[in-house]
C-alpha positions as CSV (number, residue, x, y, z in Angstrom):
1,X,0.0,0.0,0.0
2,X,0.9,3.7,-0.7
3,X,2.0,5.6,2.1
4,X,-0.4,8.8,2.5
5,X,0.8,11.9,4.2
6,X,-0.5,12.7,7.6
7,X,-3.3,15.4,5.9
8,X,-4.5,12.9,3.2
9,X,-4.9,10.7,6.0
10,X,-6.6,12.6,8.1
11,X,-8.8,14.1,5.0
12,X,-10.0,10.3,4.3
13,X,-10.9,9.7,7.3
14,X,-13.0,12.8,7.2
15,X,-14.3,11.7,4.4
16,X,-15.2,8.3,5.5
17,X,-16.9,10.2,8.5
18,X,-19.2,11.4,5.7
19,X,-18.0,15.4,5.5
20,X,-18.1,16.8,1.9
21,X,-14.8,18.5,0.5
22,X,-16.6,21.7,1.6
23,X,-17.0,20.9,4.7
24,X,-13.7,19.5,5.3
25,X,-12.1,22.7,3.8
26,X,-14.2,24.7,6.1
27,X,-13.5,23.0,9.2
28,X,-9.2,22.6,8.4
29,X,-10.3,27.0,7.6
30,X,-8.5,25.6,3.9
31,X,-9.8,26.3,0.4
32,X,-11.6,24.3,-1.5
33,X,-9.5,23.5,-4.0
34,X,-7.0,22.4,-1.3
35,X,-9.0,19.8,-0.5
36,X,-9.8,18.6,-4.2
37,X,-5.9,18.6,-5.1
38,X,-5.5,15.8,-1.3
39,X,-8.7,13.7,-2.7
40,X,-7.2,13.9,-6.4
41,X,-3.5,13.1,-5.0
42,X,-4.8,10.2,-2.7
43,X,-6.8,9.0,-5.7
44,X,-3.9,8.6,-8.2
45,X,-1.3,7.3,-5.7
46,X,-3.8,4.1,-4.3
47,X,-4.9,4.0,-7.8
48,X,-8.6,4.2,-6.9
49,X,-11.5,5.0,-9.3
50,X,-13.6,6.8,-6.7
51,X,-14.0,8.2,-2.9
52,X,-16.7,4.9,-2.5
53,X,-13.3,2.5,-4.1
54,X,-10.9,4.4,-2.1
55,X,-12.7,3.9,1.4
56,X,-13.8,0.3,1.0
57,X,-9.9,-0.3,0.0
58,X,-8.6,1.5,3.1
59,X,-10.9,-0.3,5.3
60,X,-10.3,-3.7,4.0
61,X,-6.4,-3.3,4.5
62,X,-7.2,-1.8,7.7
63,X,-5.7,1.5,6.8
64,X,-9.0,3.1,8.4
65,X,-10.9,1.0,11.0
């Protein structure tokens, strides 16, 4: 598995948690887009199609529990 920074982490997790990008950007008092370019980065470097693909695939290798 692809080791994540501590942010991307921490953003999936939000993620998982069910907070938009939005709301995740509002909360880390980030833009937007900063949040995109973390989902976008985490994406391409686990090689996951989606937010859905990318969560179940954390969970199952018990990057998130």
């Amino acid at each position: 598995m692809v080791k994540l920074s501590d942010t991307e982490l921490a953003i999936v997790k939000e993620l998982a948690e069910g907070l938009s990008s939005q709301e995740i950007a509002d909360k880390r008092g980030v833009a937007f887009k900063t949040i995109e370019v973390h989902r976008h980065n985490v994406l391409k470097k686990t090689g996951c199609k989606n937010s859905v693909h990318l969560i179940t695939t954390l969970f199952r290798k018990k990057v998130l529990s």
